[in-house]
C-alpha positions in Angstrom: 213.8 104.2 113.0 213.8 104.1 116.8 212.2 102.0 118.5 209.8 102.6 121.3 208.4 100.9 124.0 205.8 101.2 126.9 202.4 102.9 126.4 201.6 105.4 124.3 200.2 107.9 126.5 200.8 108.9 129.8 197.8 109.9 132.2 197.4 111.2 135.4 194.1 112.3 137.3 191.9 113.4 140.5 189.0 113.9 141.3 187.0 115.8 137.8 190.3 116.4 136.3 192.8 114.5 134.0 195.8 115.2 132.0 196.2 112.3 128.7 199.9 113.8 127.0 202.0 111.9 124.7 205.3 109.8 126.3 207.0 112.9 125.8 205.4 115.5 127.4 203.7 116.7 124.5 199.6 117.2 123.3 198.7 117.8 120.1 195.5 119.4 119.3 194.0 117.4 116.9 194.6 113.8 119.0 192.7 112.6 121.8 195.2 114.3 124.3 194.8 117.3 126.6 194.0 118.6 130.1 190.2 118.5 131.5 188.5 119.5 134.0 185.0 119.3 134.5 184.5 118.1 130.9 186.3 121.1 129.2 189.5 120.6 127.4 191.7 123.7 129.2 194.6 123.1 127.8 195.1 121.1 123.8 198.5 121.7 122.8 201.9 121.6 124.6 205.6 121.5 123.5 209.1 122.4 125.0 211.9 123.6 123.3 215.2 124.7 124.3 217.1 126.5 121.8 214.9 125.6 119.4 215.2 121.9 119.8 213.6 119.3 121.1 214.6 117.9 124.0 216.0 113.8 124.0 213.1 111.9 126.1 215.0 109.4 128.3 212.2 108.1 130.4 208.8 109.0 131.8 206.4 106.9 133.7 203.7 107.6 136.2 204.2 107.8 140.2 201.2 107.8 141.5 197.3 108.3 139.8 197.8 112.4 140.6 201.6 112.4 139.2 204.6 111.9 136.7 207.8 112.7 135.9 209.6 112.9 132.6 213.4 112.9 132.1 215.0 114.7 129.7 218.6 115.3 127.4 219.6 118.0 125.1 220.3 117.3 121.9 223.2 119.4 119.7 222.3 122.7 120.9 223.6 126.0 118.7 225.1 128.7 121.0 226.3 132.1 120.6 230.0 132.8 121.4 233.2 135.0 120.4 236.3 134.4 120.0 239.3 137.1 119.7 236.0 139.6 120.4 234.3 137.6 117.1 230.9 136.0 117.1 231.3 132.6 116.0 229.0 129.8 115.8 229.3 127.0 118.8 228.1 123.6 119.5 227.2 122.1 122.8 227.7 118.7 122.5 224.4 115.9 122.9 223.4 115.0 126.8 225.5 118.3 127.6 222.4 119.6 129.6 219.1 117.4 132.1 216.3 118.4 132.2 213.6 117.3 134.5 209.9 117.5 134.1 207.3 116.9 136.9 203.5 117.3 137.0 201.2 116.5 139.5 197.1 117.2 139.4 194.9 118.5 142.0 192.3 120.8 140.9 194.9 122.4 138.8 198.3 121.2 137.1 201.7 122.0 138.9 204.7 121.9 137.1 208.3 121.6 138.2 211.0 122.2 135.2 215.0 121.6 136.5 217.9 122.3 134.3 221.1 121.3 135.5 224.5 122.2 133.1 227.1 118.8 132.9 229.4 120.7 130.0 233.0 122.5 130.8 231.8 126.0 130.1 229.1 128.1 131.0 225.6 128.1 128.8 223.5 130.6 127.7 219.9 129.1 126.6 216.1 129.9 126.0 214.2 127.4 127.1 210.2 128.2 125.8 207.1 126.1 126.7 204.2 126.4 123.9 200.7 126.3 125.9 197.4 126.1 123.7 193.8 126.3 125.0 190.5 125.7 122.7 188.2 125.1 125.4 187.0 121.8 123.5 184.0 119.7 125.0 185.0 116.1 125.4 182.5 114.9 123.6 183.7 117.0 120.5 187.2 115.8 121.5 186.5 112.0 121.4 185.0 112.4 117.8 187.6 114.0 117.0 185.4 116.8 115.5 186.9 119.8 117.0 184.1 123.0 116.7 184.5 126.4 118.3 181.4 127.6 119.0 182.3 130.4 121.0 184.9 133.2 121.5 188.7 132.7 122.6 190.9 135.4 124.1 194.5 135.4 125.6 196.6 138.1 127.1 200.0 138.0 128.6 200.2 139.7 132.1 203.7 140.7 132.5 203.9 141.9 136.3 201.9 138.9 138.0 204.1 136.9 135.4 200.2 135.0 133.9 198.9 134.1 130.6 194.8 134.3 130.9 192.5 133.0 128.3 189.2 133.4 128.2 186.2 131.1 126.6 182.7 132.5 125.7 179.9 131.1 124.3 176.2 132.3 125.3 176.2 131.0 129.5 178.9 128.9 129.3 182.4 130.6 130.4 185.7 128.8 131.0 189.2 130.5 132.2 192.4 129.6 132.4 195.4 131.3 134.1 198.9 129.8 133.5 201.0 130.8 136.2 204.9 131.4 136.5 206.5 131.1 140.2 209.7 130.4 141.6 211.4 130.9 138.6 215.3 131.5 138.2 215.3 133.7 135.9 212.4 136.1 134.0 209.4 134.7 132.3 208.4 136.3 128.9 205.7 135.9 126.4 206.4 136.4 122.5 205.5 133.8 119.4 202.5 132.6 121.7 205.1 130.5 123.8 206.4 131.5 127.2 210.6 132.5 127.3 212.9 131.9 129.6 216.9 133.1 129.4 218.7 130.8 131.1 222.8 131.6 132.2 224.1 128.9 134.1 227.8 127.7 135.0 229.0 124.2 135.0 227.2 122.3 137.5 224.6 125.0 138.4 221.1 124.2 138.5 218.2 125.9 137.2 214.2 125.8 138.3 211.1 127.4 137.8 207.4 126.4 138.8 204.2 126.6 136.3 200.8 126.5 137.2 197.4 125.6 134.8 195.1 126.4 136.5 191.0 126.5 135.3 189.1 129.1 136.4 184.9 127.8 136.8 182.0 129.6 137.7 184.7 131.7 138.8 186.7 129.9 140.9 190.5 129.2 140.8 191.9 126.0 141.2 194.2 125.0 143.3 197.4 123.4 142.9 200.0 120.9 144.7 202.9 122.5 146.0 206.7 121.8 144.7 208.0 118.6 144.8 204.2 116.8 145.8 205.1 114.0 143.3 207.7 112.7 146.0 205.1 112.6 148.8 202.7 109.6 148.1 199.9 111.4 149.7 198.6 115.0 150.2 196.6 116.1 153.0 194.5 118.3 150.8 193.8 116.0 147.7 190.3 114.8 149.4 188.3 114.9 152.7 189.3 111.8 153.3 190.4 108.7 152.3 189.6 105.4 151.6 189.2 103.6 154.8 192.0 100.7 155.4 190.9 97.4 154.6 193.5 94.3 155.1 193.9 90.6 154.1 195.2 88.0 156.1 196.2 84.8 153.9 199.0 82.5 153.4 199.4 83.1 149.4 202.4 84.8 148.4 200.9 87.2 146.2 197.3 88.3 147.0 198.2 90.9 149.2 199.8 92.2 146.2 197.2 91.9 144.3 194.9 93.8 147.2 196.8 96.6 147.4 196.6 97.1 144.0 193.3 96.9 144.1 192.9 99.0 146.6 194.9 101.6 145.4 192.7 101.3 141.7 189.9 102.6 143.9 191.2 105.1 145.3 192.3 107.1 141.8 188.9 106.5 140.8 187.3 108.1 143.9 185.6 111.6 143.4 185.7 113.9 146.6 184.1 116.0 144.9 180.7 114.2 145.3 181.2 112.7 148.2 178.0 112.4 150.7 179.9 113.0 154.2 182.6 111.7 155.9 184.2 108.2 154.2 181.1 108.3 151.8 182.3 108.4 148.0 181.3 108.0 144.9 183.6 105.7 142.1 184.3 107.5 138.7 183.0 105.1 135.7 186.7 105.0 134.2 190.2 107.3 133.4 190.1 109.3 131.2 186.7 109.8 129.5 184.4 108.6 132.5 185.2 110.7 135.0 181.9 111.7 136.2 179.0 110.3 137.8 177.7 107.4 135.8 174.0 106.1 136.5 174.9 102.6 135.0 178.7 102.1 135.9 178.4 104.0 139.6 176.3 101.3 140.7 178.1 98.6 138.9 181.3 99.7 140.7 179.6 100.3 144.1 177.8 96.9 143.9 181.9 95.2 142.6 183.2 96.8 145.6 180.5 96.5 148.4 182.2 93.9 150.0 185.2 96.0 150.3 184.1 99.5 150.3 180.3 100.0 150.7 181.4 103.7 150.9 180.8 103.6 147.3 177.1 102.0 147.9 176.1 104.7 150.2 177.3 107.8 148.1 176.0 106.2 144.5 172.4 105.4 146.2 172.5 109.2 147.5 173.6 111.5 144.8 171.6 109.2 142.0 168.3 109.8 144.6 169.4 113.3 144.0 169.6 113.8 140.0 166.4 111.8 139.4 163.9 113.5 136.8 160.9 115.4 138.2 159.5 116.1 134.8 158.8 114.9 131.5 160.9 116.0 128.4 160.8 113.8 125.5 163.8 116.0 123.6 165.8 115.2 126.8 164.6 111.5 127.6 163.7 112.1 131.1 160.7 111.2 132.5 160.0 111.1 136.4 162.0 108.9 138.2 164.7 108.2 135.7 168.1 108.3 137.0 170.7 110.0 134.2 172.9 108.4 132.1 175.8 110.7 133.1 176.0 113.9 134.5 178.2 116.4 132.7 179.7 119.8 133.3 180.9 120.6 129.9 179.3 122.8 126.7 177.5 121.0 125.2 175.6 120.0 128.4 175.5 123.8 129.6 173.9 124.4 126.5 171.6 121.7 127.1 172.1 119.3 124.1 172.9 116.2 125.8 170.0 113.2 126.2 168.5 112.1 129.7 168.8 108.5 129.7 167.5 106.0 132.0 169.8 103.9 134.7 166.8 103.4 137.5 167.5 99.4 136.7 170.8 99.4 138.2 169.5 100.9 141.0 166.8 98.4 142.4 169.5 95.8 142.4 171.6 97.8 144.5 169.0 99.1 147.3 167.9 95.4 147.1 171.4 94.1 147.9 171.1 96.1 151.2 168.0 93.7 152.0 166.6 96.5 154.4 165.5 99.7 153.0 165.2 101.7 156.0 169.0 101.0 156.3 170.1 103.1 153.7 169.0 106.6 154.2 171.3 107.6 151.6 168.7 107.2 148.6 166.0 108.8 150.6 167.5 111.5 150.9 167.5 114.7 148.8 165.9 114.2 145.2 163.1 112.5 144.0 162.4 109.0 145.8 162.4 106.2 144.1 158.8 104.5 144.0 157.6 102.3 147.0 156.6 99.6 144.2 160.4 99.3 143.2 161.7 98.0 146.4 159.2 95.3 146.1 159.6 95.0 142.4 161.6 91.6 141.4 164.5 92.3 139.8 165.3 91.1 136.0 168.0 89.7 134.7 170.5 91.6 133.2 172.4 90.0 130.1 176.3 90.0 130.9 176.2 90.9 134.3 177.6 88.1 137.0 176.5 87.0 140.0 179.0 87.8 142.8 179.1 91.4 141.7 180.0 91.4 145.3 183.2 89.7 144.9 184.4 90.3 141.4 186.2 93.3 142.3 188.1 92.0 144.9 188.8 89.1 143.2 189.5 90.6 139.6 193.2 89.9 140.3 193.1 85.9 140.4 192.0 85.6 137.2 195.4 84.5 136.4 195.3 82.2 139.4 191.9 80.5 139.7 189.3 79.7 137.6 186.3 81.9 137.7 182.6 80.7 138.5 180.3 80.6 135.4 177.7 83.5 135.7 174.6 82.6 136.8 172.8 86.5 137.0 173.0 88.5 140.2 169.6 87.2 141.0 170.9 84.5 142.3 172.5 86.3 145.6 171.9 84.1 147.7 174.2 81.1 146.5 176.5 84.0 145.1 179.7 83.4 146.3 181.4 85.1 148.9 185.0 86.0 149.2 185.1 88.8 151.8 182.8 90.5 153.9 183.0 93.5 156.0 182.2 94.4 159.4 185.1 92.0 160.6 184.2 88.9 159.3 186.7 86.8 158.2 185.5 84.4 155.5 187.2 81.1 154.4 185.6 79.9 151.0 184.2 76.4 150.7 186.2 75.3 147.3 183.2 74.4 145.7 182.3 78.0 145.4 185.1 79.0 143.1 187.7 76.1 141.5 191.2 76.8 143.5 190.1 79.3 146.0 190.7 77.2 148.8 194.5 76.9 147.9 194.6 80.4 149.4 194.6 78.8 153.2 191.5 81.4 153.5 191.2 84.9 153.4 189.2 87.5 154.6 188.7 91.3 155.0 188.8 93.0 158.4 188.2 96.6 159.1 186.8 99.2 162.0 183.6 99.7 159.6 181.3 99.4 162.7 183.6 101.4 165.2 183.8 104.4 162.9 179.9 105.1 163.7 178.6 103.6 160.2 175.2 101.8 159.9 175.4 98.0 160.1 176.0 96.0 156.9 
């Protein structure tokens, strides 16, 4: 039996959308794998063949949140040759061929597929890809209860070189279009996978470019151009970008540990709801949380304030925003409740998912900013939440720390300090501190945390002020 190694899925994401595949590549419809956009599993099964075979998976990892790359071998291929103007049957030998397999995720996937022929003589092969679609909500697919509730159709579009499949059920309508470009040789479609006859010489190389992309409320997304997963950064993956905080400190490997952190952040950052300019909103988690959380926003945004109050500012807003006007006891709401979640997918189309209550979280978080009138975020847009709340005295939540402040930054010296007992985030104002914004640099008395103050001090400084934002 072989043994394997490393984790057992690979995923990448931005933004609403996430790809969750096997180590090799593959998805399998009836496991928790797939790609999703907007809470809509476009795409549930995928394999690659080449001659029938599967390809010998050398290595695969991650380069970025938005991008992958899998590296390939053939196995012993069967090929078609004559001899003395007689078929006969030959055999390419094992790790006679590479293959290459990239993927990167914008609002679309893009794929890059590279053959390149090591044997003596020339090859002739068919590579096929095997694409399925059922259109699944993710709800249905965490459950693992898989239920097509509406109608599924695909046709091959030989001139534009696109497979299109359509999803219907009542309101709800999903597309997707998977796209062939740059491709050395002819794309067909027959057996539900898509074919490609492949002629190359020793040494010669072979490429070709496929394309998912969704198709919602009748837009087409857009994907990353060829060879993205080299560049560390796209211009057009988000309005912006986190703004630049840095950490001066004499310990060897915290700035590590920030950047890290930093970068965390950033993968779980969703331009698609962001308020303005360097004003986000945090997904609750990768995979199954990417969406706007009423409970988890806020507990990220109030983690990360110290860091990225970005993440305050755009939670406060967009919750302001989603708040219930009306009462609907089949739905949970009830005015002034902030939602559970927000979803995009079927089965909240349909309208068949609860309304749950998160307002809690919320009077915490306005209250963190002391002054009300300094956040115009949550009064704008939406129903406003009730003059009596920012007055209200806030309760104690079971589980949840003081210094929700400074957990997030300092999540990655658990290893390295001890962390303080929690004491309930109603205690603020002994809370400790390890970095503020604004361009304060903070060195922590140790009697805040145990072992901080081997660090030599540390602190966070960054242009928040000169970049036009309201003071902290």
């Amino acid at each position: 039996m072989p043994v394997t190694h490393g984790v057992p899925t690979i995923t990448i994401n931005h933004d609403h959308q996430f790809l969750v595949c096997d180590t090799n590549a593959t998805m399998v419809p009836t496991a928790g794998v797939g790609f999703f956009a907007r809470d809509t599993r476009f795409v549930s099964g995928y394999n690659l063949t080449i001659n029938g075979r599967v390809p010998l998976l050398l290595d695969a990892s991650p380069f970025d949140h938005f991008s992958a790359r899998w590296e390939f071998t053939s196995p012993e291929l069967p090929l078609a040759g004559t001899r003395n103007g007689a078929e006969h049957d030959v055999i390419l030998e094992e790790r006679a061929l590479g293959i290459r397999l990239d993927r990167t995720i914008f609002e679309g996937i893009h794929e890059d597929y590279d053959l390149i022929n090591y044997a003596a003589e020339p090859v002739r092969l068919i590579l096929e890809v095997a694409i399925e679609s059922d259109f699944a909500d993710i709800f249905d697919v965490r459950r693992r209860r898989l239920v097509r509730r509406g109608d599924l159709q695909s046709s091959w579009h030989e001139k534009a070189g696109e497979l299109r499949t359509t999803y219907v059920n009542e309101s709800f309508k999903r597309d997707l279009v998977i796209m062939v470009e740059r491709s050395g040789s002819h794309a067909e479609f027959a057996n539900g996978r898509m074919q490609f006859v492949i002629s190359l010489a020793p040494k010669e190389t072979w490429h070709t470019c496929i394309g998912w992309l969704p198709v919602i409320d009748g837009h087409r997304a857009r994907i990353l151009p060829c060879s993205a997963v080299h560049r560390p950064r796209r211009p057009e993956m988000a309005t912006g970008v986190l703004p630049p905080v840095d950490i001066e400190t004499s310990h060897p490997n915290l700035p590590f540990i920030w950047r890290q952190a930093v970068a965390d952040m950033e993968a779980l950052r969703m331009a698609d709801f962001a308020v303005r300019r360097s004003v986000f909103i945090p997904a609750a988690g990768i995979p199954w949380y990417v969406t706007l959380f009423g409970r988890d926003t806020l507990v990220v945004a109030m983690e990360s304030i110290s860091g990225f109050p970005e993440f305050a500012f755009g939670a406060l807003d967009r919750l302001s925003r989603v708040q219930a006007t009306d009462d609907n006891a089949e739905q949970d709401k009830e005015p002034g409740k902030i939602p559970h979640e927000l979803r995009y997918g079927e089965l909240a189309s349909l309208g068949l998912l609860p309304f749950l209550d998160r307002l809690l979280l919320c009077v915490p978080m306005v209250r963190r900013r002391r002054d009300p009138e300094s956040l115009p975020a949550e009064r704008r847009g939406g129903a406003q939440v009730d003059a009596r709340v920012w007055r209200s005295r806030p309760r104690r939540l079971p589980g949840v720390q003081n210094a929700l402040a400074a957990r997030l930054l300092l999540s990655g010296l658990e290893g390295l300090t001890r962390r303080h007992p929690p004491r309930g985030w109603q205690h603020r104002a002994t809370a400790p501190r390890a970095l503020r914004a604004a361009g304060v640099c903070l060195r922590r008395p140790a009697a805040d945390v145990g072992g901080l103050s081997d660090l030599g001090g540390c602190g966070a400084r960054r242009g928040y002020a000169a970049a036009g934002n309201p003071p902290l």
